[in-house]
N, C-alpha and C positions, 0 to 999 in steps of 0.2 A: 081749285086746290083747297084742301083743309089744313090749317095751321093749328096746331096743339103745342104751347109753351108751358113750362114751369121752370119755377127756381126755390133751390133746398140752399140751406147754410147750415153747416156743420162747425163743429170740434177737429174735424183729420185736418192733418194736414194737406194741403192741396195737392203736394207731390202725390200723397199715398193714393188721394181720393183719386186722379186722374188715373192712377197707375190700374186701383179695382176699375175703374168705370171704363177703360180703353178696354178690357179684357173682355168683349160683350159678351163671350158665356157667362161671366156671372149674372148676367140681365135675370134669369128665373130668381135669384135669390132675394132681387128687389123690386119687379115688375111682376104683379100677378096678373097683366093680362100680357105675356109671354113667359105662358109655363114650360119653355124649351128651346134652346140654343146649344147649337152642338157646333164646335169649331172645325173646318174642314181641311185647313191650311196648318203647315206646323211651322215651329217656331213660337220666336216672340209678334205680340201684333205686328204688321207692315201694312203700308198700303198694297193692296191688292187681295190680303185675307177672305181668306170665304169663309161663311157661317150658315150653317140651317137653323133657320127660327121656324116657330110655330106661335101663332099667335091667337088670343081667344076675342071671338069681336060675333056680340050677338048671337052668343050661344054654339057658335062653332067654330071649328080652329081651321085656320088659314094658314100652310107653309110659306114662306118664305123662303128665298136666297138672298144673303147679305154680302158684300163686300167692302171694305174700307177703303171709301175715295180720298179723304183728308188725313191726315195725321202730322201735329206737330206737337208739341211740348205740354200742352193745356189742351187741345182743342183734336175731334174724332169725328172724324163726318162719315155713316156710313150708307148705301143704297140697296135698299131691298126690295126684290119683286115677284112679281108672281102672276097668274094670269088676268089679275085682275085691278093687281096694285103695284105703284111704283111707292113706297117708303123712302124720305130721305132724313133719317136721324143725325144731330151735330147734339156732342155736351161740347159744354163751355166749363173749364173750373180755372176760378180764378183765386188767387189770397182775398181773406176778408179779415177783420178785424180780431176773431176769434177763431182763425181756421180758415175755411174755404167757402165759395159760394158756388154752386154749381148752376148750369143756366140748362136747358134740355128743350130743341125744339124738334118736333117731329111733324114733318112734310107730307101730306099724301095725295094721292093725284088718282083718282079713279079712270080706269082704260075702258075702252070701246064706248057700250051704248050705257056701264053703269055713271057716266059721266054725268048726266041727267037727274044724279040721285043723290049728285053732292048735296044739295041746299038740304035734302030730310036725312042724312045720316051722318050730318054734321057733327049732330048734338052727341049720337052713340061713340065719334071717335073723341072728341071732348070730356066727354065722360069718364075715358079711360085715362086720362091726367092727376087726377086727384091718387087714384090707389096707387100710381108710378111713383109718384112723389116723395106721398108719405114712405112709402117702402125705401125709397130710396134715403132720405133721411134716415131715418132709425136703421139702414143696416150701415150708411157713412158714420154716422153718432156709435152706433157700437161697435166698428173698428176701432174709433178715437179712444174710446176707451178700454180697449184692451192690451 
């Protein structure tokens, strides 16, 4: 399994922050390597929600199906797959001193024979942590401020 973690601290308030970050269509507007989510399920988020993601990893984009296994007050776990990958994303947003601190870890577990290939494309899905981040920061920080 590959583990990919970050944590942003923002200005929003923690209500607001969890409120955009449960919503994972907005994921395109702060993760540039998921330039695409499209909600499948209506309503407000629930558990059991579905989502098409598109994801960008090594120069090509990989669909996904997501749906949301967890859901409580702060906290959004969701499971995304595809032929080749099992995704399991969880935010955290908690009160922090000045606002909120968001936690983001993402899960992935490569299927069949690419399982062998975790150790050398470790680094590629690592790598994709830092642009999440920052993105995710400066678009929480400029909610806060609007």
């Amino acid at each position: 399994m590959i583990t990919v973690t970050g944590t942003v601290n923002s200005a929003l308030d923690p209500a607001r922050a969890f409120e955009y970050l449960s919503a994972f269509e907005h994921t395109p507007e702060w993760d540039p390597g998921t330039p695409v989510v499209d909600k499948l399920s209506e309503g407000p988020v629930a558990i059991g929600h579905r989502y098409h993601a598109e994801a960008e990893f090594r120069g090509k984009r990989q669909a996904l199906t997501y749906e949301v296994i967890e859901l409580t007050a702060r906290r959004i776990t969701l499971r995304g797959e595809n032929k080749s990958v099992i995704s399991v994303d969880t935010i955290d947003v908690s009160p922090a001193a000045a606002g909120c601190e968001v936690k983001y870890t993402a899960e992935f577990r490569l299927k069949g024979w690419l399982k062998v290939a975790e150790p050398f494309v470790r680094p590629a899905f690592r790598s994709l942590a830092g642009p999440a981040m920052d993105g995710m920061k400066s678009r929480l920080d400029s909610l806060a401020a609007a």
